[in-house]
MOPAC internal coordinates of N, CA, C and O (Angstrom, degrees):
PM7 1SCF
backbone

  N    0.0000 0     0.00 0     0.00 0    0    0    0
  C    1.4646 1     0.00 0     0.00 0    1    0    0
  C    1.5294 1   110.84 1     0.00 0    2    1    0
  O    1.2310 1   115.60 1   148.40 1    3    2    1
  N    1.5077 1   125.96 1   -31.60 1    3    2    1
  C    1.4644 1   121.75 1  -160.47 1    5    3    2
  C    1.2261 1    91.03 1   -80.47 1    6    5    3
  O    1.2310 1   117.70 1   131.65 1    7    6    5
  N    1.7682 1   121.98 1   -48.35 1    7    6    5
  C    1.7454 1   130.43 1   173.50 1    9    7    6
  C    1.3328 1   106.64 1   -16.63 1   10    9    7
  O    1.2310 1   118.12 1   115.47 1   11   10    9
  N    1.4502 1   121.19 1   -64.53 1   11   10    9
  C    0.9642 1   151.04 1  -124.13 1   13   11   10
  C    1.8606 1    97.05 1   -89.73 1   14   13   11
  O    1.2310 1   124.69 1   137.62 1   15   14   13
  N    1.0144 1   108.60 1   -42.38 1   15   14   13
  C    1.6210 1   127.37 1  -173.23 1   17   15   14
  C    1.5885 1    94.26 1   -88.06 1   18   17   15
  O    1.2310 1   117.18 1   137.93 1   19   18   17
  N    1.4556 1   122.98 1   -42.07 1   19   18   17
  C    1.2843 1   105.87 1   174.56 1   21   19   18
  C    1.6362 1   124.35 1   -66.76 1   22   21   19
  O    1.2310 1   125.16 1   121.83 1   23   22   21
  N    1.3095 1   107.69 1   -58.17 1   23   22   21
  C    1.5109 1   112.58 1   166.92 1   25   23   22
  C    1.7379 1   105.52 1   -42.89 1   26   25   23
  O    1.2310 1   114.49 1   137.20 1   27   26   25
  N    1.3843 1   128.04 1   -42.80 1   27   26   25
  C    1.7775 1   104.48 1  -167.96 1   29   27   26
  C    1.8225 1    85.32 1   -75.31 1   30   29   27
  O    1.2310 1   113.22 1   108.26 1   31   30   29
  N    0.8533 1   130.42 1   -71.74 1   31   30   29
  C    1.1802 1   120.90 1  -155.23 1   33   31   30
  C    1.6851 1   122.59 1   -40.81 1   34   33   31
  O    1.2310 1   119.34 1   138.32 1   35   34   33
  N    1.5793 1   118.87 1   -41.68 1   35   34   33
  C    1.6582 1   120.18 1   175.04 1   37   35   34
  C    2.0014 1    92.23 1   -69.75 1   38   37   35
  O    1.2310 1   113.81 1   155.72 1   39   38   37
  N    1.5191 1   129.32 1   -24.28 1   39   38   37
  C    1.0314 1   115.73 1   158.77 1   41   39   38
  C    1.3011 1   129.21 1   -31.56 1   42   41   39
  O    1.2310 1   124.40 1    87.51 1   43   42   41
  N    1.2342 1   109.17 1   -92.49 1   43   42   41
  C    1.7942 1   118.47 1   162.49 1   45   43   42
  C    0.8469 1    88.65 1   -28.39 1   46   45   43
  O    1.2310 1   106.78 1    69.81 1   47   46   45
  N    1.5395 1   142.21 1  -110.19 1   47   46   45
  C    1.7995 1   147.85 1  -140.72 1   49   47   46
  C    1.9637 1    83.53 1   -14.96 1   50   49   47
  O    1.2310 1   129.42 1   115.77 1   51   50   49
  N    1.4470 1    99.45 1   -64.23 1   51   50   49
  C    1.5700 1    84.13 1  -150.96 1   53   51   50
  C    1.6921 1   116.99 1   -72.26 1   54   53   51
  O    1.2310 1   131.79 1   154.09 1   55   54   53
  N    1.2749 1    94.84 1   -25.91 1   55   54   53
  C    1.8952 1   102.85 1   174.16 1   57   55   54
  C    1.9084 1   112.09 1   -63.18 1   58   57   55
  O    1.2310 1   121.99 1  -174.72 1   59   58   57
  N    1.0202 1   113.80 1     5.28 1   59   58   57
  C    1.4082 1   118.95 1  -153.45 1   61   59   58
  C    2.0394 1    88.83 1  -118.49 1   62   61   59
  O    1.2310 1   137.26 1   138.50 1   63   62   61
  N    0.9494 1    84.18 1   -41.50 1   63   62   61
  C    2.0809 1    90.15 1  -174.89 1   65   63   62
  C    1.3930 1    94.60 1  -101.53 1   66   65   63
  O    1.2310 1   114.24 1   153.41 1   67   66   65
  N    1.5427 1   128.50 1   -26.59 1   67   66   65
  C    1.3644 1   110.54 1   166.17 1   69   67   66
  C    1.8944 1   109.52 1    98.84 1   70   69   67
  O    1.2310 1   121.29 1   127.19 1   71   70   69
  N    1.3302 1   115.14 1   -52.81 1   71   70   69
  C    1.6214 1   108.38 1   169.66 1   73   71   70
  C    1.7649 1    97.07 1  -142.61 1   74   73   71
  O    1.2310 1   119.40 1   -15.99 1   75   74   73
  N    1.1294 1   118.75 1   164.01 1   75   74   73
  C    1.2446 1   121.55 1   173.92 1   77   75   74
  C    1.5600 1   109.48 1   -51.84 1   78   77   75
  O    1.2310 1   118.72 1   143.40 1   79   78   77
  N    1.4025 1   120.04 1   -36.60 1   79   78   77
  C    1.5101 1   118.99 1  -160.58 1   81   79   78
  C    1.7397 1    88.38 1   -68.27 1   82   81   79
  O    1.2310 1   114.74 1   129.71 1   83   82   81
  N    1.4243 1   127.57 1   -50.29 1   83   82   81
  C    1.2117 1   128.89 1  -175.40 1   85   83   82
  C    1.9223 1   108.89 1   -59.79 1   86   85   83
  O    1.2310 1   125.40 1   141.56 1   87   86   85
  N    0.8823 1   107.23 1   -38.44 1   87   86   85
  C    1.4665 1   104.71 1   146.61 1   89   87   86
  C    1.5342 1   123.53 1   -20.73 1   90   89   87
  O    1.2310 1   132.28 1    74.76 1   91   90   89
  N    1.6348 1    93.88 1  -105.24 1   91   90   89
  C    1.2432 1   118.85 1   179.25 1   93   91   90
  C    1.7783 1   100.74 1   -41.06 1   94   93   91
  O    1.2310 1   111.91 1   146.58 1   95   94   93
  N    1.1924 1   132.85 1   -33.42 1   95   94   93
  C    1.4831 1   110.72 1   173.15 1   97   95   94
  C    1.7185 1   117.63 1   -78.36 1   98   97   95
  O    1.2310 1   117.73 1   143.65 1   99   98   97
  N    1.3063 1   121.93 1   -36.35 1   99   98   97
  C    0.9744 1   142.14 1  -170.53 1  101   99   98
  C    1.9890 1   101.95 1   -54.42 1  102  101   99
  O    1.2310 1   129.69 1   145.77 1  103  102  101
  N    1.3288 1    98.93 1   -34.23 1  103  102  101
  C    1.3153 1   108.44 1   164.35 1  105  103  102
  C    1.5350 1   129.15 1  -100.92 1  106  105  103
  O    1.2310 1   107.94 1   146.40 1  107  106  105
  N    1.2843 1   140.12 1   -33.60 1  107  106  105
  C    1.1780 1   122.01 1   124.39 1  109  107  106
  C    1.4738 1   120.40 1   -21.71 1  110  109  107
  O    1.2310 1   106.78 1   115.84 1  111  110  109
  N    0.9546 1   142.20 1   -64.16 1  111  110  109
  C    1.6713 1   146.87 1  -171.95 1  113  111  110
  C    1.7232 1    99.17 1   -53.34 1  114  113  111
  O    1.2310 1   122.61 1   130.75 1  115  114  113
  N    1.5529 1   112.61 1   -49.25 1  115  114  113
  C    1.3070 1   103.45 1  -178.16 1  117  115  114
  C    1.5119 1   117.92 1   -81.46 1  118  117  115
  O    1.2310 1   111.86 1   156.39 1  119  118  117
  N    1.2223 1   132.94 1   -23.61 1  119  118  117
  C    1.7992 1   135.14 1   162.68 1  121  119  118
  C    1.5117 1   110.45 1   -51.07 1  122  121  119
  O    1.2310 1   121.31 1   147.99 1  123  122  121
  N    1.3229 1   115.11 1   -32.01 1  123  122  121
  C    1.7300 1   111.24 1  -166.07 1  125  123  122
  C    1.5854 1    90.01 1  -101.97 1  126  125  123
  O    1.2310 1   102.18 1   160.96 1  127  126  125
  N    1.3216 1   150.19 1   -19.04 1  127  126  125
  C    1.3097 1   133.67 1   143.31 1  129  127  126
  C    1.1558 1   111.79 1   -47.06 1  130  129  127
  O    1.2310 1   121.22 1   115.42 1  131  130  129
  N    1.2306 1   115.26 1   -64.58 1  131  130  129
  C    1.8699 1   106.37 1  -175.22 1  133  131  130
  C    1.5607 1   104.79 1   -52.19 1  134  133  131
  O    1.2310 1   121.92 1   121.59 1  135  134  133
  N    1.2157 1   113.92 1   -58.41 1  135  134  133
  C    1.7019 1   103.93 1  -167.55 1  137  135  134
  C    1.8865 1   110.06 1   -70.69 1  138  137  135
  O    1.2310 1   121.64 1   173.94 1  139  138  137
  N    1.3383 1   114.46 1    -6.06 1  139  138  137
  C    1.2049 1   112.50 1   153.57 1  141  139  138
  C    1.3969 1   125.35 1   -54.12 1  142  141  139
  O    1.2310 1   126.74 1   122.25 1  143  142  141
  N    1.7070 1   104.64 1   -57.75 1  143  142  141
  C    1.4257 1   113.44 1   176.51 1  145  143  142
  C    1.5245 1   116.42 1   -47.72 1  146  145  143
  O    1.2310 1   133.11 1   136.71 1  147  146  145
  N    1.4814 1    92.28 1   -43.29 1  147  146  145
  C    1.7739 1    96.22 1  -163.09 1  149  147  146
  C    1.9469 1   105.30 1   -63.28 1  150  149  147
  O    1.2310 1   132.71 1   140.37 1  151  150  149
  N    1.0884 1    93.06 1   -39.63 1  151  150  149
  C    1.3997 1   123.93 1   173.92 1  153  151  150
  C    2.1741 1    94.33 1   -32.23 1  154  153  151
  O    1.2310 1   125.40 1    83.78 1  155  154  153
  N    1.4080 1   107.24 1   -96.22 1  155  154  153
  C    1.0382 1   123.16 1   169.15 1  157  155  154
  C    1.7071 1   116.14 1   -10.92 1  158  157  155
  O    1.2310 1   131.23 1   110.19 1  159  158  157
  N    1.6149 1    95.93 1   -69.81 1  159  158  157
  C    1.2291 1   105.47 1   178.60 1  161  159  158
  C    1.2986 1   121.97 1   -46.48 1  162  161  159
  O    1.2310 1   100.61 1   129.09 1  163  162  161
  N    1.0173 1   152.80 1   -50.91 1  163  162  161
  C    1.5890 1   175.24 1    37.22 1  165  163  162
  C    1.6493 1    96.06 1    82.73 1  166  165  163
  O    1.2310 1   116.50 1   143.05 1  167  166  165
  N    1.3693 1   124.25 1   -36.95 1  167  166  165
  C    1.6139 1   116.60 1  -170.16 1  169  167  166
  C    1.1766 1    96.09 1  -107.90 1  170  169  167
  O    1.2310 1   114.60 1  -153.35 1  171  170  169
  N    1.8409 1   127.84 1    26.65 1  171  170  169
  C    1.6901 1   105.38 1  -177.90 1  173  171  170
  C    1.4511 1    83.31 1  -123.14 1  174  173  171
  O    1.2310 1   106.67 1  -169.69 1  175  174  173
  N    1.6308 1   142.39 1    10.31 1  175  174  173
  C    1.1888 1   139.15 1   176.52 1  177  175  174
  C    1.7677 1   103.94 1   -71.87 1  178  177  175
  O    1.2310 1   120.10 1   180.00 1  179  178  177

């Protein structure tokens, strides 16, 4: 049963970005927001 909840769930993940490559950007895209923020943060000292 837990299998079972793991496989649907990385499911969605992947039906949601559509192919792994959309993946792998979808996360790239979210690291350079964060290090944007951090970015920001760092230039208001």
């Amino acid at each position: 049963m837990h299998r079972l909840s793991i496989i649907t769930l990385f499911s969605l993940l992947l039906m949601g970005c559509n192919t792994l490559h959309g993946f792998g950007e979808d996360l790239q895209e979210g690291g350079e927001a964060i290090q944007n923020v951090s970015k920001d943060d760092d230039d208001t000292d």
